[in-house]
Backbone as CSV, one residue per row, in Angstrom:
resi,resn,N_x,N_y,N_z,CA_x,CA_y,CA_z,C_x,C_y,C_z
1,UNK,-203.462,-89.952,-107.679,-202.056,-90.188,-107.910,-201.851,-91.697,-108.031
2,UNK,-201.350,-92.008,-109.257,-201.378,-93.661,-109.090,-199.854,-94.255,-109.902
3,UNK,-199.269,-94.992,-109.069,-198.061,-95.641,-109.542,-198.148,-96.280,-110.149
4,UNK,-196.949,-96.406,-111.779,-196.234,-97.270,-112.937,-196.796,-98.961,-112.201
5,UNK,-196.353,-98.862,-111.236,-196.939,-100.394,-110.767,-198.370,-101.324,-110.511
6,UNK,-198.751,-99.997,-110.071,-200.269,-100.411,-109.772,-201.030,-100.200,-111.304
7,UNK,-200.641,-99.737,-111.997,-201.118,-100.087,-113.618,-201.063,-101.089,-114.182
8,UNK,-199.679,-101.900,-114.062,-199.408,-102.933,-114.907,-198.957,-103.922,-113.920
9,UNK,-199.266,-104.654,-113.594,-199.198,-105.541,-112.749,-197.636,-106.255,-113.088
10,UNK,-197.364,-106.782,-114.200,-196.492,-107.032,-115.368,-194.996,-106.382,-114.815
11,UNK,-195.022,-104.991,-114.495,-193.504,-104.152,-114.087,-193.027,-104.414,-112.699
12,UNK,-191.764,-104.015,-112.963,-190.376,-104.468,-112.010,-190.310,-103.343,-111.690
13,UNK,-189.759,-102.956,-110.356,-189.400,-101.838,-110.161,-187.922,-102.138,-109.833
14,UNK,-187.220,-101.308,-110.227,-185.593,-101.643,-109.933,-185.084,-100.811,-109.004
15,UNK,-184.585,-101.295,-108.384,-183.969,-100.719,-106.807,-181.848,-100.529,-107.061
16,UNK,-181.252,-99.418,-106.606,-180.008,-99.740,-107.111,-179.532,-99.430,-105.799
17,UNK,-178.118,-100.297,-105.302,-178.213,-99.982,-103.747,-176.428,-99.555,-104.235
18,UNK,-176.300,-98.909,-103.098,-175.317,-98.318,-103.320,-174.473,-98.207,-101.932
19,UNK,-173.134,-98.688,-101.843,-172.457,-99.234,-100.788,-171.392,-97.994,-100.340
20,UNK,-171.129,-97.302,-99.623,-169.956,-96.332,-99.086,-168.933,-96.508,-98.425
21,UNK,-168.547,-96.484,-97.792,-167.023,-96.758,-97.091,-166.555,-98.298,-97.447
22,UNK,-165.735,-98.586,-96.255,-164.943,-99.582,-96.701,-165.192,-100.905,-95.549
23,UNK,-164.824,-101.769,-96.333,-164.625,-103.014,-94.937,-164.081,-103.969,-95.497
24,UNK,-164.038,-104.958,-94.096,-162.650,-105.590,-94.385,-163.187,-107.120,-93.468
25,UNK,-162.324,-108.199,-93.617,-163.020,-109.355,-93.270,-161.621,-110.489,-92.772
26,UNK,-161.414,-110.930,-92.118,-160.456,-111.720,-91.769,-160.534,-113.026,-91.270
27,UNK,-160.406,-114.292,-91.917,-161.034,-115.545,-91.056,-159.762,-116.245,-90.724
28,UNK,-159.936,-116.570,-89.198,-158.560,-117.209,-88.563,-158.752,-118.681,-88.234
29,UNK,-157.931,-119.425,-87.709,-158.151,-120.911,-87.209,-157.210,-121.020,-86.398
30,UNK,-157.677,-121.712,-85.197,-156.379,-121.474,-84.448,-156.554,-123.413,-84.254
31,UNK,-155.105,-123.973,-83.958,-155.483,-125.559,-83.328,-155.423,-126.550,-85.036
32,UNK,-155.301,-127.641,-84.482,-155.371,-128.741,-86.079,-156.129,-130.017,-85.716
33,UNK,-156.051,-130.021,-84.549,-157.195,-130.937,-84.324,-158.554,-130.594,-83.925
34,UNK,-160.126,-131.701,-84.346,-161.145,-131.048,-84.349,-161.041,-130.589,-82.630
35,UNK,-160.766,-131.337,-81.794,-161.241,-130.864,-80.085,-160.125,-129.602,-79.658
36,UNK,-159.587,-129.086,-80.819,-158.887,-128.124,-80.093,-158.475,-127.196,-81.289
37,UNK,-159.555,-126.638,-82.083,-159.808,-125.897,-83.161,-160.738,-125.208,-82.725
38,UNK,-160.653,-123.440,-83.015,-161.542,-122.467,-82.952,-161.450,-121.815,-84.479
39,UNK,-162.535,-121.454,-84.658,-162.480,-120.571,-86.122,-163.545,-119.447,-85.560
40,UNK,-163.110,-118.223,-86.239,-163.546,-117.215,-85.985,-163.178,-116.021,-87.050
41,UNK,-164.349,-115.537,-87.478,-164.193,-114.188,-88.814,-164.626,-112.935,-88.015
42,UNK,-163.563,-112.216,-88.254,-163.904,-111.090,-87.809,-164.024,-109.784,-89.087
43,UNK,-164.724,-108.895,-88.516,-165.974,-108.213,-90.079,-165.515,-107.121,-89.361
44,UNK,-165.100,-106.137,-90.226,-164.840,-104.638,-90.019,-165.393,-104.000,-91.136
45,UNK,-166.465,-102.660,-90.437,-166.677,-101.569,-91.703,-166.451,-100.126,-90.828
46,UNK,-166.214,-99.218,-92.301,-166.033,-98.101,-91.326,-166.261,-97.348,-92.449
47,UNK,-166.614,-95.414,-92.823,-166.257,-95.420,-93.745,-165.468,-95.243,-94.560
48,UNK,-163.969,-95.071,-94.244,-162.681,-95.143,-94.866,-161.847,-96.226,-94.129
49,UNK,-160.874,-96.282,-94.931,-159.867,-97.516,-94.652,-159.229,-97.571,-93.322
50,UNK,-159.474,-96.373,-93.005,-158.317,-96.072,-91.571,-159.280,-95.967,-90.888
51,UNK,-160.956,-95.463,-90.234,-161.889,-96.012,-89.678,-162.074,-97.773,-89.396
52,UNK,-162.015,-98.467,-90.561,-162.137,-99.599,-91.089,-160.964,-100.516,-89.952
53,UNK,-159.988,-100.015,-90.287,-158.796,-101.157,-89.582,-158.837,-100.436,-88.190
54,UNK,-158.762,-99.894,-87.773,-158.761,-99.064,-86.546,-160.134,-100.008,-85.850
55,UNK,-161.625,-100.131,-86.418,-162.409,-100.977,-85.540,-162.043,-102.313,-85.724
56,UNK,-161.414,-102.985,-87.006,-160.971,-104.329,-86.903,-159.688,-104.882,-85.930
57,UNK,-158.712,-103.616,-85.726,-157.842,-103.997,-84.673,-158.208,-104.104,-83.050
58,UNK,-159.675,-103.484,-83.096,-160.237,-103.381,-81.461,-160.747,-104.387,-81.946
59,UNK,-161.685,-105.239,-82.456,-162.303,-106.466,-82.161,-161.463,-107.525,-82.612
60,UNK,-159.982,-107.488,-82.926,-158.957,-108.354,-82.944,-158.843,-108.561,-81.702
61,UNK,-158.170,-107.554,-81.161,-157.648,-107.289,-79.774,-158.986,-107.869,-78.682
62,UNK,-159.840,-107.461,-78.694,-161.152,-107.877,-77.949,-160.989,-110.005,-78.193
63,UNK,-160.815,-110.514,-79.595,-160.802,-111.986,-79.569,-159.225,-112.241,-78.761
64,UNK,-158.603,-111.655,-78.826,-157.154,-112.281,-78.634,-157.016,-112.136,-76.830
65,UNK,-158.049,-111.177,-76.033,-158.086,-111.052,-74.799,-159.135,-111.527,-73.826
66,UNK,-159.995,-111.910,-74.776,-161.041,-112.181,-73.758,-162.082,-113.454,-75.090
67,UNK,-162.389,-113.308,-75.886,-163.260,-114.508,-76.726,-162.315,-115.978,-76.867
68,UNK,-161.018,-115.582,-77.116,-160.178,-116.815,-77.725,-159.600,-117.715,-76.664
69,UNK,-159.494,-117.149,-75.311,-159.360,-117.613,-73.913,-160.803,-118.396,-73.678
70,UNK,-161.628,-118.027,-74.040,-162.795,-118.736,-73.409,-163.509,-119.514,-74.346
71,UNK,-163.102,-119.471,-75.551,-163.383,-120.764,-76.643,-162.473,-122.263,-75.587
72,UNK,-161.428,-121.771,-75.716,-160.052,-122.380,-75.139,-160.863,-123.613,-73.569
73,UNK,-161.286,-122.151,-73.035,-161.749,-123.176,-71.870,-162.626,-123.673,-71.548
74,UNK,-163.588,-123.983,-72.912,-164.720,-124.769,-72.525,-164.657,-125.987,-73.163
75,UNK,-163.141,-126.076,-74.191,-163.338,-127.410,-74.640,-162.650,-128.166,-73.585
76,UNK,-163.508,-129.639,-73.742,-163.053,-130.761,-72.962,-161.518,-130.844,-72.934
77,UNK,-161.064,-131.123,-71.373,-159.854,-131.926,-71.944,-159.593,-133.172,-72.138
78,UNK,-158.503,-133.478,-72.321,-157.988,-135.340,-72.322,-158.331,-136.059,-71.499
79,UNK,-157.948,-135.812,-70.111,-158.510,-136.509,-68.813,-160.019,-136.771,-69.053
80,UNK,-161.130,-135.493,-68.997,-162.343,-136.063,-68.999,-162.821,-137.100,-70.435
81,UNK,-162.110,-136.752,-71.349,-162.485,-137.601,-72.182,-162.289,-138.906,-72.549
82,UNK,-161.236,-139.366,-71.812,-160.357,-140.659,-71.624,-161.422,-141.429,-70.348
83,UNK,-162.243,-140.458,-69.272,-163.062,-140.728,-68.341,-164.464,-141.767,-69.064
84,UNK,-164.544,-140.529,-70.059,-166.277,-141.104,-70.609,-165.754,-143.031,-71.487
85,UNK,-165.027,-142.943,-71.605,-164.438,-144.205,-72.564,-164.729,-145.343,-72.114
């Protein structure tokens, strides 16, 4: 049994990929200055639209309760930085 490929060294084999449900992508910024700016994209797939937003509103909700608080509190503040000067 011998494969189109292993004959001709020369051939491509073409691969066709094929994508199903849906997703969705959202990039936020919170802050305008660099020491007090977070950016963060949050990526939802599901395979219909209402799967889709339904997991993007839990890992909204997940940044807005617990990730975006703790971006928050690890940047320096004013005091220590006015310290290092």
């Amino acid at each position: 049994m011998s494969n189109e490929s292993d004959e001709d060294p020369d051939s491509v084999e073409k691969v066709t990929r094929t994508d199903v449900g849906c997703s969705m992508e959202a990039r936020l910024k919170r802050g305008t200055e660099t020491r007090d700016e977070d950016r963060m994209t949050i990526e939802a797939k599901g395979e219909t639209a209402e799967e889709t937003i339904a997991e993007f509103y839990e890992l909204l909700e997940e940044y807005e309760q617990e990730i975006g608080g703790r971006l928050r509190d690890i940047q320096p503040e004013e005091d220590d930085e006015e310290a290092d000067e």
